[in-house]
C-alpha positions, 0 to 999 in steps of 0.5 A, a space after each residue: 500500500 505504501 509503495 503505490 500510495 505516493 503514485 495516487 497522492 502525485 496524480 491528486 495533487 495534479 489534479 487538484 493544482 490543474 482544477 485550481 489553475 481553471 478556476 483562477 483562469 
């Protein structure tokens, strides 16, 4: 689970800081 768990929490926080920059554009 630790292995593959900083994978999920680098594609979220992609998501997230594309969502934002959308938002703020």
């Amino acid at each position: 689970m630790l292995s593959f768990a900083p994978k999920y929490i680098f594609d979220y926080f992609l998501f997230l800081a594309l969502f934002l920059h959308f938002i703020v554009l």
